[in-house]
N, C-alpha and C positions, 0 to 999 in steps of 0.2 A: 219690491220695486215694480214702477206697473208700467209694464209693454204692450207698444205699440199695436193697438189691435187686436190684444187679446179680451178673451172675458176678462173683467177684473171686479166686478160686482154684481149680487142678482139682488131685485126686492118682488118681495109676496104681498099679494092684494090678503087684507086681513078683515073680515066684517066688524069681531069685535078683538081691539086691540091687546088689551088686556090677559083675555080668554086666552088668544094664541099667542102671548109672552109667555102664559103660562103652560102650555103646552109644550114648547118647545124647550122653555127651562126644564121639567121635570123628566121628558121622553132624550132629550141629548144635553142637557148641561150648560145651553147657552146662554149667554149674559149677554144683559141690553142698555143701550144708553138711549132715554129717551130726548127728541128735537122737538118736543113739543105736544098737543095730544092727539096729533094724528100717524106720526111715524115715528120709528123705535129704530135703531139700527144696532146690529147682534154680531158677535163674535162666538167662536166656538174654543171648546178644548185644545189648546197649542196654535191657536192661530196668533200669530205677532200684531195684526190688524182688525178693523171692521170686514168682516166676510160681504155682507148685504144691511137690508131692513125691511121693512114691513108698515104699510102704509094702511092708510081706511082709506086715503082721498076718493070720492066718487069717479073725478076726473084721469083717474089711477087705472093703468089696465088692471082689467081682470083674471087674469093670467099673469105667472111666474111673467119677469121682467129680466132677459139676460142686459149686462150694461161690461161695452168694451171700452176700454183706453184708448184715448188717441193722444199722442203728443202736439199734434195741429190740429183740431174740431175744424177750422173752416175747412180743410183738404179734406176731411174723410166727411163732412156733411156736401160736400161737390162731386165727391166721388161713390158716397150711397146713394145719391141723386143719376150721378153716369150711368150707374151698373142696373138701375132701375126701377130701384126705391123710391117708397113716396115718403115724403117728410110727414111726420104729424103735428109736432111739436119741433118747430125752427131754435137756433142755439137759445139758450134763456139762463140766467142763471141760480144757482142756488148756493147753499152756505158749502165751502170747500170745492167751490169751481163752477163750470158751467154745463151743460147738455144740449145735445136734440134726443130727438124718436123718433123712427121713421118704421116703418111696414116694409117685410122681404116682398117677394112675389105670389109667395105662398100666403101671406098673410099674417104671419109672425111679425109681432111689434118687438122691437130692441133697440134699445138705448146705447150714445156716446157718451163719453164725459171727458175730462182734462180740466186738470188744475194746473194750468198756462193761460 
C-alpha cells in the first residue's frame, strides 16, 4: 500500500542497460520488466511489487533517484515549493500516474508521484 509521503520508489541512472540488468540479476536475483529500451523496472526476491527501475535517459539524473508518494501531487508540489524546493521537472505525466522533481537545498534531486 503506498503512504503518504513516504519513499515508495528509487530508479538508477544506468549507461548501458542491458549490462546492468545483468548485473544485478546475477549479484541479487532481480527480475525486470522492460517499458521500452531505455528503462527496465525491477523487483527483488519477496517483494509483492516493482521496487524501482533503471533508466539510460540523458535527461535522467545521474544519481540514485529517491521517489515519494503523495496521495494529492498538486499539495505536496505547493508545499516542496513552500519549504524551499526548486521544482525541476513540474507535474507531467507518465504510464501508471504522474510526477514532479524538484532539488532539497542541499542539492538532492527527488522525485513525487501518485496514481490519482
Amino acid at each position: 500500500m503506498n503512504q503518504h509521503h513516504r519513499i515508495d520508489y528509487f530508479e538508477l541512472p544506468a549507461s548501458d542497460l542491458e549490462a546492468t540488468k545483468r548485473f544485478y540479476a546475477g549479484a541479487f536475483d532481480w527480475k525486470f520488466t522492460d517499458y521500452g529500451p531505455m528503462y527496465a523496472g525491477f523487483t527483488y526476491p519477496g517483494a509483492d511489487r516493482e521496487a524501482g527501475g533503471m533508466s539510460t535517459d540523458r535527461d535522467h539524473t545521474t544519481a540514485p533517484l529517491a521517489i515519494l508518494y503523495s496521495a494529492d501531487l498538486e499539495q505536496s508540489e505547493e508545499t516542496v515549493r513552500a519549504a524551499g524546493g526548486t521544482i525541476t521537472k513540474p507535474i507531467f505525466s507518465f504510464p501508471g500516474g504522474r510526477r514532479f522533481q524538484f532539488i532539497d537545498p542541499s542539492g538532492n534531486q527527488l522525485a513525487v508521484w501518485s496514481d490519482k
